[in-house]
N, C-alpha and C positions, 0 to 999 in steps of 0.2 A: 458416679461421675461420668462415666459411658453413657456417650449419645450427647452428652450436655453442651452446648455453647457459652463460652466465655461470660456471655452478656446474661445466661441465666442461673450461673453461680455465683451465690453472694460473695464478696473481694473478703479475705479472711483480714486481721487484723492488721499483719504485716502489712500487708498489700496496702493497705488503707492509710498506715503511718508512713512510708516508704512514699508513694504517692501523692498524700499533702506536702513533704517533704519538696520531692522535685518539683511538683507544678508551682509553690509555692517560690522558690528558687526561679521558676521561669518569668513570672510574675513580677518579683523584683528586679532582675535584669531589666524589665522594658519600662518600668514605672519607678524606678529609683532617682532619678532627678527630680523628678516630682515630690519624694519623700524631703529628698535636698532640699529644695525649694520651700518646702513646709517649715521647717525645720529653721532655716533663717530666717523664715515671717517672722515663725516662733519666737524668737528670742531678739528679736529688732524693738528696740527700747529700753532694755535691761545695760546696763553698765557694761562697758567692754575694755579691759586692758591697755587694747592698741589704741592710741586715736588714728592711726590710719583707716581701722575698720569702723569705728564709729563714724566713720567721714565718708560711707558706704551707707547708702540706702537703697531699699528694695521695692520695686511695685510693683504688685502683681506675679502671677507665674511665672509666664514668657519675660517679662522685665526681671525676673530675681534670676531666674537661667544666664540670660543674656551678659546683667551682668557680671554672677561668676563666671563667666566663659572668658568676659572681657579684660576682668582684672588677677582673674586665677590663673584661666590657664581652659583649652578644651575639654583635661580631666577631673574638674573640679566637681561637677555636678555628679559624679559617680564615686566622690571621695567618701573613704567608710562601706564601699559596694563588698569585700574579702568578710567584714565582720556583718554583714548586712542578710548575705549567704548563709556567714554561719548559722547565723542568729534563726533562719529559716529551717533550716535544715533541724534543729533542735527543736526548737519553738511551733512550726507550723505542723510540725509532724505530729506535737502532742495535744495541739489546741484542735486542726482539725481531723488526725488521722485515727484518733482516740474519741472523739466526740460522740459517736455511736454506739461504743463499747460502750461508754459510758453512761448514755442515756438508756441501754438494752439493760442495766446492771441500778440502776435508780425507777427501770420502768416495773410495778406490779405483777405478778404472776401470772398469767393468764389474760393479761391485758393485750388487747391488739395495736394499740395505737400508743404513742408516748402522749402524754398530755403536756399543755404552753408550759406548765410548773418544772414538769420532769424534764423538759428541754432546756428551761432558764437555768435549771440548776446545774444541768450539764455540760450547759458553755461556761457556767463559772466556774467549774471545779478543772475542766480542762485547762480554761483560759491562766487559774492560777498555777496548776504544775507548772504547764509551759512557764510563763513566766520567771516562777523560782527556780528553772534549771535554764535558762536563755538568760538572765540578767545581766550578766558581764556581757556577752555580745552586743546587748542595745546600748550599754553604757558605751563602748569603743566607739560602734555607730553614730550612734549622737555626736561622740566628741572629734569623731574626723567631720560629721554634716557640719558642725558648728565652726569647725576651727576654719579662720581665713590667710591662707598666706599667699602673701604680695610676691609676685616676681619668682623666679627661680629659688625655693627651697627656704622662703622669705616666712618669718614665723611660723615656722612647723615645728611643732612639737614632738611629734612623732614620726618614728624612720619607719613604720610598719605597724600590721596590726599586732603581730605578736609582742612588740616593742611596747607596744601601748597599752597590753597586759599587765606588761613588766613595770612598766612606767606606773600605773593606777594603784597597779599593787603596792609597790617598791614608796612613791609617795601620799598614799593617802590610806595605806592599809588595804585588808579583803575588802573590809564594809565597804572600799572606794569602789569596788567592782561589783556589787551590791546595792548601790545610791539608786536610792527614789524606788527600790522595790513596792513598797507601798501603793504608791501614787502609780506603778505601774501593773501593779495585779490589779488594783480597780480598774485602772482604763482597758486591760485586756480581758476584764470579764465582763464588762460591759460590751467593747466591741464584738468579743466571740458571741455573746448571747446576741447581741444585733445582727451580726451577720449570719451565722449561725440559726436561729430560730426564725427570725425575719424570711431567709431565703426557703427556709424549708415554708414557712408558713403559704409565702408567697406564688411560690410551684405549686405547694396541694391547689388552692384555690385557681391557678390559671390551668390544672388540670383538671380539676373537677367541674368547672365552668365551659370545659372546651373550647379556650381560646386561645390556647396551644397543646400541640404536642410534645413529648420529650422529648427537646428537641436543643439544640443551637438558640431560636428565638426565645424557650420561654426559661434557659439556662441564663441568655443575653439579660431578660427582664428582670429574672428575681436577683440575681447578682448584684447589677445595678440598684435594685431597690434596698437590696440588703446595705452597700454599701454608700448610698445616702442615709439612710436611719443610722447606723453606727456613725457617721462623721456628725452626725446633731447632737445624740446625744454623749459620744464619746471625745469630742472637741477641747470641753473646758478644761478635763482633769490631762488630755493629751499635752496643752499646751505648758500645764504644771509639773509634769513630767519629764517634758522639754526641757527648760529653765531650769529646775532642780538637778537634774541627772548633767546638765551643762556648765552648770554653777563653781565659781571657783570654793574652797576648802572654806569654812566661815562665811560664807556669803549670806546663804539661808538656813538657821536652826531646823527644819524641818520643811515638809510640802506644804503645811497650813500656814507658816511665816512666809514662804515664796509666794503662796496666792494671796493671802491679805496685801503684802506689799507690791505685787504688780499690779492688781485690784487700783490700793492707794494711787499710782505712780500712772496709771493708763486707763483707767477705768473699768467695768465691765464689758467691754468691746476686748478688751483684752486676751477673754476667754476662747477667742473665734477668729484670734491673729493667724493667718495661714489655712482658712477654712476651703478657699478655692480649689489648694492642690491639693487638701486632705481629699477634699472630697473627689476631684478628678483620679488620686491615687488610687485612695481606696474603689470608685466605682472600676476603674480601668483594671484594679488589681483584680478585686472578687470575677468579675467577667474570665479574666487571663485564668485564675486559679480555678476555678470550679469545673470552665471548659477545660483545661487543660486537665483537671482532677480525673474530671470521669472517664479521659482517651486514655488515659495513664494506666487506671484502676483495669480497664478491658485489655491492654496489652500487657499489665504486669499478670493477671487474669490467663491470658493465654499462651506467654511466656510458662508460669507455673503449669500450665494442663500437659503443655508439651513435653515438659521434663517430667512429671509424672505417666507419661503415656506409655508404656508396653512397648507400641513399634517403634 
């Protein structure tokens, strides 16, 4: 380790989980109304309790912000941000910060390269951990993005997030803190392996092409790229996920009843309600996350050298 620079010792495990962790955290701070925003598309046409809130429609991004801001309140678009954190902090750290152990540990003996296979297979086996230990946090998530209340303290269900633990547990059982697993290990092994193998694909060939260096730009481009492909094809089961994990008690026997009957009720445009901000999200988040991943990864990197160092 004498003599080495930061940037040319590989980040050890930790480093790597700790890091998708925080960058991951940084990410949703500045791109969570955006999730918000998705998230009401999402479920705009489905049956709603209140008629106040059905008497609320959304258009567009900036139009769905504006008007929670208007009839919520300034803190509404960041409503669910405490479980949203959590959910990061668990979640991001196993889907991306484990993603390479994991593909080093599926990739052949003696092999120099991981192949497209051994990488698919290693965003989905990440993507489902993550998920089956994060599940109660997207559930809370969902249910403060989803929940609307009017006026001062006006249909709120929940005094907090911990409350809202107690509360899912307390009425609808574990399984309630558990809802729509399923339907969300698929959507999150699809997006990991989108964003995930897409971005790695994308960087080899704009390096090996030279038409960027490692750099900022070509960090900027495969990001972005990664996180258009994930919002194409990880959309339809996103929005069933949605719905299902928001769903009151009885509503939908499972995610294949929820999607046949929104299908029924709204068509196949259904599948791609809220695809603007997914996609603004996701492209703005992977950008925030990746860049922020690798400043992270060289100062937790040199953080560790210095507490190891002698002098």
């Amino acid at each position: 380790m004498v003599g080495l620079k930061p940037s040319e010792m590989p980040p050890t495990t930790a480093v790597k989980f700790l890091g998708a962790g925080m960058a991951a955290c940084f990410a949703d701070l500045l791109t969570f109304p955006l999730d918000t925003a998705k998230v009401r598309l999402q479920i705009q046409g489905e049956s709603q309790a209140s008629q106040a809130a059905r008497s609320v429609q959304y258009r567009g991004v900036l139009g769905t912000i504006l008007t929670m801001v208007r009839t919520e309140g300034l803190r509404s678009p960041y409503s669910g941000l405490v479980a949203g954190l959590q959910r990061q902090m668990s979640f991001a750290s196993i889907r991306i910060g484990l993603y390479d152990s994991v593909k080093q540990l599926y990739t052949p003996t003696g092999s120099d390269h991981a192949s497209i296979a051994t990488r698919i297979l290693a965003g989905c086996t990440t993507g489902a951990m993550a998920v089956t230990c994060a599940q109660p946090t997207d559930v809370v998530k969902v249910r403060f993005q989803a929940n609307k209340h009017f006026g001062p303290g006006g249909n709120k269900k929940y005094s907090g997030t911990m409350d809202a633990y107690r509360t899912i547990a307390r009425e609808e059982g574990l399984r309630g803190l558990w809802k729509g697993t399923f339907p969300n290990i698929t959507r999150n092994a699809i997006v990991n392996c989108a964003e995930m193998v897409t971005y790695d694909v994308i960087k080899e060939k704009l390096l090996d092409y030279h038409l960027f260096t490692d750099n900022f730009p070509c960090h900027f481009v495969s990001a972005f790229g990664a996180g258009f492909c994930a919002t194409v094809v990880a959309s339809p089961v996103d929005v069933v996920k949605t719905r299902y994990m928001n769903s009151l008690p009885g509503q939908y026997r499972s995610p294949l009843d929820c999607m046949l009957k929104m299908v029924a009720r709204e068509g196949p445009s259904a599948f791609y309600k809220g695809f603007t901000p997914s996609f603004l999200r996701l492209g703005i988040w992977n950008v925030v996350m990746f860049v922020t991943y690798e400043q992270l990864k060289r100062a937790l990197m040199n953080i560790q050298m210095l507490r190891e160092s002698p002098f």
